[in-house]
N, C-alpha and C positions, 0 to 999 in steps of 0.2 A: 753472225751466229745468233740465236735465239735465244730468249731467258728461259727456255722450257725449265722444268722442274724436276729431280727424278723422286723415286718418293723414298722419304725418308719418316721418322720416327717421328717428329715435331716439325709443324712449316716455319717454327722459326732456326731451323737447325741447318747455320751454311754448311756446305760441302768441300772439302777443300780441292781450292785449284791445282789441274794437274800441266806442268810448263807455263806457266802464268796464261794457259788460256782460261776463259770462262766455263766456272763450274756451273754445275745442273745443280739448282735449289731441289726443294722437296716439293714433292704432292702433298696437301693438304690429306694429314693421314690420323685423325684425332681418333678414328673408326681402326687404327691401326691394334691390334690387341696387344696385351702390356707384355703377354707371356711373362709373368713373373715368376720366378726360384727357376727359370730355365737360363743358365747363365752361358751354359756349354753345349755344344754340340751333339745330339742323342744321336743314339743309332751303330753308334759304330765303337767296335770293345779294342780300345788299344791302348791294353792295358802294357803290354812294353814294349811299345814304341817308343822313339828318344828322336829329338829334334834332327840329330845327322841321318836316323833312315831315310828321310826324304832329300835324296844328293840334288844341288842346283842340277839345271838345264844339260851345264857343261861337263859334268861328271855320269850324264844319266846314256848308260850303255846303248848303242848302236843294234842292231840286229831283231828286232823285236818283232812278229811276225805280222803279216795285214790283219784288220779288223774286219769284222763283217762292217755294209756301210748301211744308213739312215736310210731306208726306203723313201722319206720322203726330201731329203736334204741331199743324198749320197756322201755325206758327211760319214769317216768311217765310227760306229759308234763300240767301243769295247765289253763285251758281258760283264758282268760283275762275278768278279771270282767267288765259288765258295767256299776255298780254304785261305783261314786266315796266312799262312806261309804264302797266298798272291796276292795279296792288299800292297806291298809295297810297290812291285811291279805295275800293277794295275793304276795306282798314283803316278808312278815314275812317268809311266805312259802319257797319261793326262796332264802330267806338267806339263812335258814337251810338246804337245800339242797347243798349251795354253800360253806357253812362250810365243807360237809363230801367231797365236789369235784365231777367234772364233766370233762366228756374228750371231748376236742374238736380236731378240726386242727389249728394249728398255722402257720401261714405264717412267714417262714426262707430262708433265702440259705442254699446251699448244699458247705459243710464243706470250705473251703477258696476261691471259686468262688461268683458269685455276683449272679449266675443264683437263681432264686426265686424256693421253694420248698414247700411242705407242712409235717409238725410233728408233730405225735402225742403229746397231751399235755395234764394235768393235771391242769383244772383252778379251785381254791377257791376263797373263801374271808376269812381271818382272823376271830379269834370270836370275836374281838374287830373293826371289821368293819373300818379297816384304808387300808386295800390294797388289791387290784387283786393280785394275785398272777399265772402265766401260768407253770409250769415245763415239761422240757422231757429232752431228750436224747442230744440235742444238746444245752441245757443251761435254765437258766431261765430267767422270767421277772416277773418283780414288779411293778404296778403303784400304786401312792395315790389315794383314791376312790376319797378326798377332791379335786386332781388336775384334774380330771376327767372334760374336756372340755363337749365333747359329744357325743352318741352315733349314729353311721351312717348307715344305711340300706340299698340296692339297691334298695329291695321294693318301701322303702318313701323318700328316697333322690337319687336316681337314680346310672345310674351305673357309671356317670364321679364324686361319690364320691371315687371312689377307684381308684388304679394306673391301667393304663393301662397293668403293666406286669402281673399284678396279677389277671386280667379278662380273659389274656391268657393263665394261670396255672392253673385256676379252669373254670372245665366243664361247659358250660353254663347253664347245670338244676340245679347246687348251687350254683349261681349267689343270688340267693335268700336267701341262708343261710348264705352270709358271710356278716359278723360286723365290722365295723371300730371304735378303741376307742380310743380318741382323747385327750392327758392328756401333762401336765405338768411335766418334769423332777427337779428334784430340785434346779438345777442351772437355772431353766428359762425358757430352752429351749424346743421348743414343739417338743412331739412322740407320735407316732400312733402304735398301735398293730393291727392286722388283724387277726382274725380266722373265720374259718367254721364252724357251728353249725351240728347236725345231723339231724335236719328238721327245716321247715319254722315255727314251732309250739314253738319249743321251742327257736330258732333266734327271736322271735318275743317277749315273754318270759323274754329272757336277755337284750334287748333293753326295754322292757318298765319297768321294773322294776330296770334295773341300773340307768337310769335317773331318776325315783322316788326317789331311793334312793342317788345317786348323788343332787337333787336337795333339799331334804331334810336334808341334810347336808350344803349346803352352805347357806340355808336359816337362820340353828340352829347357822350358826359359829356367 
């Protein structure tokens, strides 16, 4: 396995290992913007929500109807509701979907250089809803959902939220699809993870329902 890097806040900011294999350090991300007085996650009003709306994997009802899919993925990808009374549903969905995994692009180096790359990855979330989880070939990454600062878009927060090396590694027609997720290491220190999604539909998707459920978490703690 590779020391790729994934990118995080500071490259001296380890990752913590996930089953004692090799984590993904960070891309050299000094270009990373501070976003500072943004501690929590914008965009999404939930305001009474409480940390048991969001039922684990095993609790989350059966019967739910097909999705339209990804035109480009066939990946099925869910609308986003516009009344607040389907936000939970709409999460609940997306948990369970992130229980069985999802492949994106993760942002790494290429094996002991600093040069930025992109790898295949394997992202969950636990059935106990405590961590992201990314896996591939060049290591993995863990964040706590609970340290989970916030989610960033080029869409709705433009493109100077992301590093500049990393706008020059990815094509500018998925500029659109990539996410920045803004978390807490355990010792304090802040990391940023970066992937690509496989359309703007389901990038849009993972941002509005991470911060739902990010947000519905720190409200329960």
């Amino acid at each position: 396995m590779g020391n790729a890097q994934c990118c995080e806040a500071s490259a001296d900011c380890p990752t913590e290992a996930i089953d004692q294999t090799p984590s993904v350090p960070a891309l050299s991300t000094d270009e990373v913007p501070d976003h500072k007085g943004d501690q929590s996650p914008k965009g999404v009003d939930t305001t009474s929500v409480e940390i048991m709306s969001i039922p684990t994997p095993a609790k989350i009802e059966e019967g739910v109807e097909a999705s339209p899919k990804s035109a480009e993925s066939g990946q099925e990808v869910i609308v986003s509701p516009k009344k607040k009374a389907h936000m939970q549903a709409y999460a609940r969905d997306f948990v369970k979907e992130m229980v069985k995994g999802k492949q994106v692009q993760l942002l790494t180096h290429k094996a002991e250089s600093l040069e930025p790359a992109k790898a295949a990855s394997q992202c969950t979330l636990d059935p106990k809803l405590q961590f992201l989880n990314l896996s591939s070939k060049e290591g993995n990454v863990k964040a706590t959902l609970a340290k989970i600062k916030n989610v960033y878009g080029a869409e709705e927060d433009g493109k100077a939220a992301f590093p500049a090396q990393v706008l020059e590694l990815i094509a500018p027609e998925e500029h659109d699809k990539m996410l920045l997720i803004k978390y807490d290491l355990e010792d304090g220190k802040e990391a940023s993870i970066i992937i690509v999604e496989d359309s703007l539909e389901s990038r849009k998707r993972f941002a509005e329902c991470m911060k739902y459920i990010v947000r519905s978490m720190q409200k329960g703690a």
